[in-house]
N, C-alpha and C positions, 0 to 999 in steps of 0.2 A: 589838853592832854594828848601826847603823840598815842597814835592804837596800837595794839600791840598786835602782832603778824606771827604768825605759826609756821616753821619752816620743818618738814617733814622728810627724814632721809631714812633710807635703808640701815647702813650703821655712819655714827659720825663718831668721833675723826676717824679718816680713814687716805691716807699713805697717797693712793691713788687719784683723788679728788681735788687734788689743789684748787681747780677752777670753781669750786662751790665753797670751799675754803676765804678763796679770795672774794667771792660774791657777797659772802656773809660779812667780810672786815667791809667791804667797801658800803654795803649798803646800809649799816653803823655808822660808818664816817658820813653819810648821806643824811643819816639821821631818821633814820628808821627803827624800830624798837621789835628787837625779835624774840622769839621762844624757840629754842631747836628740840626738835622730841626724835629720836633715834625709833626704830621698829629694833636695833640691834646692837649690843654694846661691843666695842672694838677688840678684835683680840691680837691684834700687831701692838706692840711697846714701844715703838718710834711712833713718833709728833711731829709734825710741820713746828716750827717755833712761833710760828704765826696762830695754832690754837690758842693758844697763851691768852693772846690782844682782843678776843671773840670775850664781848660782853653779853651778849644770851646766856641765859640760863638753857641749861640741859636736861632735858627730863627723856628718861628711859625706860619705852615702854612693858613692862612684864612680859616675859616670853618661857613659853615651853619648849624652844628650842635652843643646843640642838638635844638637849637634855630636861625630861620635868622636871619641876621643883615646884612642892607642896607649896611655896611662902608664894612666889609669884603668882602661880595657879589661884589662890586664893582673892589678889589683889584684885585680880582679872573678874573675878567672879563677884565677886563684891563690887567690882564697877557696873558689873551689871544687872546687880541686883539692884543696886541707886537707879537705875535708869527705869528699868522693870516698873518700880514705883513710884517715880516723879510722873510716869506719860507711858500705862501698859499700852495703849492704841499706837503710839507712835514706836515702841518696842516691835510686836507681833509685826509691824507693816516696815519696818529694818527686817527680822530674823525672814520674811515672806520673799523681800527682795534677796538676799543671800540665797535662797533655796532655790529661787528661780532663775539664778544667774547661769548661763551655758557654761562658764568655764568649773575646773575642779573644785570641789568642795573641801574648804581649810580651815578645822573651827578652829585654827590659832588666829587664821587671818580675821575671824568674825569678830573670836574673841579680844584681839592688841584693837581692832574698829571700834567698837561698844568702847574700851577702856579708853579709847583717844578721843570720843563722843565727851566722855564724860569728864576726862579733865580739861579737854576746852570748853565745857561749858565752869568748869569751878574757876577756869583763871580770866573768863570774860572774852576770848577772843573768837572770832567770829569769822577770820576768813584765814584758808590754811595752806601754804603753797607747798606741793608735794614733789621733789626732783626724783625722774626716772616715772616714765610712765608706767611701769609694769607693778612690781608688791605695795609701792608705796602710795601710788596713787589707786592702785584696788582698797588697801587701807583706806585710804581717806575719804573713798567713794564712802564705801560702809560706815564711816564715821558722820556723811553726811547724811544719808537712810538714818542713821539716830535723830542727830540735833538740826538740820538744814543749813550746816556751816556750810558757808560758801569756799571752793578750794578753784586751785589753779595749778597748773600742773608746767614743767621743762621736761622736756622729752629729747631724749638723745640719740642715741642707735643702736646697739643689741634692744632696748626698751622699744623699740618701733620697728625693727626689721623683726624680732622674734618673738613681738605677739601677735595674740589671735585678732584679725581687726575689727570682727564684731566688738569684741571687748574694750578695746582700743578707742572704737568708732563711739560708743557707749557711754565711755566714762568724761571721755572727750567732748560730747555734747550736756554734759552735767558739769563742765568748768565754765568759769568766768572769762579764762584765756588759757591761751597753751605757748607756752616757748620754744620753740626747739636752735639749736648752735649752726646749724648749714640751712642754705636755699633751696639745697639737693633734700633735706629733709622735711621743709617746712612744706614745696611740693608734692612730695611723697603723704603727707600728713591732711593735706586739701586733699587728695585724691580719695582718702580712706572717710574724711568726715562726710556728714549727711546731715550736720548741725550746722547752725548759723555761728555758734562760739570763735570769737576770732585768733588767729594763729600766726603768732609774728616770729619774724628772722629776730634773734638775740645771739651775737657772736658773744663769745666768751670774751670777758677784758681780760688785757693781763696789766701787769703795774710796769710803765713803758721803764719807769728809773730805775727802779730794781734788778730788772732785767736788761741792764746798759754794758755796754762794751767798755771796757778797759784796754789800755794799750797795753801789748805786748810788752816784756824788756828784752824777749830773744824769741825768735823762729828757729823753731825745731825743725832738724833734718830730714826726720819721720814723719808725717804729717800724722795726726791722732785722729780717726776717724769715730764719732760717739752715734751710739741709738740709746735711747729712751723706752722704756716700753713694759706692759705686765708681759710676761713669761706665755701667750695665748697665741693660739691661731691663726687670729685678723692680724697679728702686727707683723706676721711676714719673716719672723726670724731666719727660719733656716735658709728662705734665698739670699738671704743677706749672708751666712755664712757658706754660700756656694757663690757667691757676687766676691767674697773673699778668698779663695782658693785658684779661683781664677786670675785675680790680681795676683796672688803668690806665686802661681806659675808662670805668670809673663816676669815676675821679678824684681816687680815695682815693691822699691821699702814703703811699709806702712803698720803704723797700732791701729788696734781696734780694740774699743772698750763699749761693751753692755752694761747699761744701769736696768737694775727690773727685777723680777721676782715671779711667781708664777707656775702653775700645772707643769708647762711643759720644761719646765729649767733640767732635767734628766734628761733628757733628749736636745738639749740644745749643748750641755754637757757631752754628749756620745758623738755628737755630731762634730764637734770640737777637735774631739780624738780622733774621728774617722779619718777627716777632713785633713789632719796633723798642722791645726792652726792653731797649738797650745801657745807659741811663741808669739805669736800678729795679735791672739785675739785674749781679750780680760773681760770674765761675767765679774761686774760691781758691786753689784745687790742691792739692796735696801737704799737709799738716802736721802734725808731732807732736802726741804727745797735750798735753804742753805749751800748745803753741800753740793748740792748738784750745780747751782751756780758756777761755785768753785772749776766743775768740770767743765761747764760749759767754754769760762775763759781759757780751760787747755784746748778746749778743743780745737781741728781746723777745718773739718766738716761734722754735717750734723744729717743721719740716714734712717728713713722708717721705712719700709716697703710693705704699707700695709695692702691687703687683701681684701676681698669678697668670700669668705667662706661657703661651702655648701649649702648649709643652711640658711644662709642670708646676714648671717652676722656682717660687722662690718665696723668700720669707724666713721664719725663726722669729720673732723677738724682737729686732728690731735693735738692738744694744748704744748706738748713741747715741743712740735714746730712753730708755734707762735713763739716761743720762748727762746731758741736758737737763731730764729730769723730776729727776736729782737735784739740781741747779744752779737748780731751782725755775722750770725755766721752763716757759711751756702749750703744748702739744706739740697737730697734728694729723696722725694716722695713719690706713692703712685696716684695716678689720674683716677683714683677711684672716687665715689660720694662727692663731700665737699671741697676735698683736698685744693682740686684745681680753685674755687673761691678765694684760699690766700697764695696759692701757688702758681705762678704763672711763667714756663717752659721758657729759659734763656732770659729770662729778666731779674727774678728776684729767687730762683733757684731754678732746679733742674727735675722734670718728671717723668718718669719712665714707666711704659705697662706692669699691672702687676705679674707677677709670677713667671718674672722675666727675669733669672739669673744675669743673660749675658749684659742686657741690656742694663741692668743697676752697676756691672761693675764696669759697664764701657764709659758710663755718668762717672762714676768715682776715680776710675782712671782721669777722663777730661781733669776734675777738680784736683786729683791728683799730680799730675804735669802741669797744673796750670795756676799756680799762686793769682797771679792779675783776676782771671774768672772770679775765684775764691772771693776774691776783695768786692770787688762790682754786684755781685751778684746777693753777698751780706752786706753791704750798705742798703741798697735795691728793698732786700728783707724786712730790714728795719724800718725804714721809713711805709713799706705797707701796713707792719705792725701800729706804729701811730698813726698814720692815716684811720686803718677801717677798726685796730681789735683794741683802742684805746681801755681801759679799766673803768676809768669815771666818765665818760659819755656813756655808753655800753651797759653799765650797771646803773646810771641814772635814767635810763627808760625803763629797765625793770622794776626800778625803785616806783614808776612813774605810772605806771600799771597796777602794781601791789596797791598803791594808795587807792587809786580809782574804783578797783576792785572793792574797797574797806569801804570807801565814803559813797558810793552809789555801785549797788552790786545791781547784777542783771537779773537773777533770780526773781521771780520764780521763771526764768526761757525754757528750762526744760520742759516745763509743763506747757507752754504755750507754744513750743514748737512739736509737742503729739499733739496737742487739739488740732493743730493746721494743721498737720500731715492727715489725719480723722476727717476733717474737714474736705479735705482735699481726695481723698480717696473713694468717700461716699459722693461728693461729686461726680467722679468719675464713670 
């Protein structure tokens, strides 16, 4: 009988995720047997069409947030009154660890922990993989203070640039493994551990045929310039629309169209009308992957100028550069985090410092005047994409791992790497 794997998200479905979307169909088709349990139920009303083909059941955990409710509260409560009763010793020594943790005290977070304790132990599964280092792998920490399921955590980048790293460092040496999408992170992530739990590069796959070029039936005059992106900070919006006011001024014809959504979409709005690039430039909104396909084959460049924020935010590897590079289009990005990993400067696209107006639109001019680069540089893309971000290589290591983790876990290492460090200190 295949085991059955716990896959643990923030909220599922969710708009912006497509790469854990895909992970989940692929690791299905792989033949793995999953359980998805959401910490939050979605409140967008679009779907990937790809939710649909996701054979996991969904279970969604009771929440007090962002509103109480008596029925949940109760569920909640009652889970952990089961637990209280099957094993008080091993109750009191969960509730002991939560009190004594450095970061802020959430008794929702204690409370969804207890309640995720206890229905993986009623559905028998035993090892739980949590995407996003930060709420969901604090869950599943706490979930393992109850029962001793063993978890595994993928870690991304606001989830690793903006936590605390004791906490980080912590939870991190209580997993079986950790994933992270860039080398720039998986480094970053050695740096901060002080456990032996091992930490592997997993690029994200994408589905190379799905994401396949179509021929043209006519080239447009205008060349159609697309970004991708949530409506935030790290993606760089506004120099992009200052990268674009500046090609209007030298005179060069050009569309520009925004897919995305997001905080800052009022201000990317104002800056539209400052800029007076209501005529070059169209915010999209919302669209499935579907749909965005569709735009992709309009497209004839493909632009992100993501950022380092103040705070250290940031991206890894944005999947829809994988996704226009696979579609063969010439992509321009910044040399920040991972980017350079699939980007590589006059080969297989173009990359410019961030928070460099001139510089993005002196790139987009080049690809601008220069259809032949366009062509060379999306072919280039493409064959990277199948080379290193394959879908089923890519997700059959992860699959590969998952199992390892179920049929010979490492547990109890936490415990035996404090005795050595004890060991080692009294030494000293």
């Amino acid at each position: 009988m295949r085991p059955l794997i716990g896959f643990l998200l923030k909220t599922y479905p969710k708009l912006s995720e497509t790469f854990i979307l895909n992970e989940i169909l692929e690791l299905e088709r792989q033949g793995l047997n999953l359980h998805i349990f959401s910490l939050r139920r979605p409140t967008q009303r679009h779907t990937h069409p790809g939710v649909e083909r996701v054979k996991a059941p969904v279970t969604y955990l009771p929440t007090l947030l962002p509103e109480h409710d008596s029925v949940q509260e109760k569920e909640l409560l009652d889970a952990h009154l089961a637990l209280f009763h099957k094993d008080n010793a091993a109750y009191f020594q969960a509730l002991r660890f939560y009190l004594e943790r450095t970061e802020d005290r959430r008794l929702h977070e204690f409370l969804q922990g207890g309640y995720l304790a206890w229905k993986l132990q009623q559905l028998g599964i035993t090892h739980l993989h949590a995407h996003f280092a930060n709420v969901p792998t604090a869950t599943a920490e706490i979930a393992q203070a109850f029962s001793a399921v063993s978890y595994s955590i993928t870690a991304h980048a606001k989830d690793i640039y903006l936590n605390d790293n004791a906490a980080l460092d912590r939870r991190m040496a209580k997993a079986e493994f950790v994933l992270t999408c860039t080398d720039y992170n998986r480094q970053y992530l050695e740096q901060v551990s002080t456990s032996r739990t091992p930490i592997h590069l997993a690029y994200h796959g994408l589905d190379v045929e799905r994401f396949s070029p179509k021929p043209k039936t006519q080239q447009s005059e205008v060349p159609l310039i697309l970004s991708v992106g949530r409506f935030c900070e790290k993606k760089g919006f506004p120099y992009l629309l200052k990268a674009c006011h500046l090609i209007k001024q030298v005179g060069i014809p050009f569309r520009c169209a925004i897919v995305g959504y997001g905080p800052l979409e009022g201000s990317i709005r104002q800056q539209i009308n400052q800029l007076e690039l209501g005529a070059h430039i169209t915010l999209v909104g919302k669209l499935t992957q579907d749909r965005l396909i569709e735009m992709y084959q309009q497209a004839d460049i493909f632009v992100l100028p993501c950022l380092v924020t103040d705070d250290g935010d940031r991206d890894g590897i944005p999947n829809v550069l994988l996704e226009a590079m696979s579609m063969e289009i010439s992509v321009v990005s910044t040399d920040i985090s991972g980017i350079s990993e699939l980007v590589e400067s006059n080969y297989n696209g173009l990359l410019v410092p961030e928070k460099d107006e001139l510089a993005l639109a002196q790139a987009l001019e080049a690809l601008i005047r220069q259809p032949g680069l366009r062509t060379t540089l999306g072919k280039a893309g493409r064959l990277t994409v199948m080379d290193k971000f394959g879908l089923t290589r890519n997700v059959g290591a992860v699959k590969d791992w998952l199992l390892q983790a179920v049929q010979q876990p490492m547990r109890p290492q936490t415990q035996a790497s404090v005795l050595g460090d004890l060991l080692k200190l009294a030494a000293s």
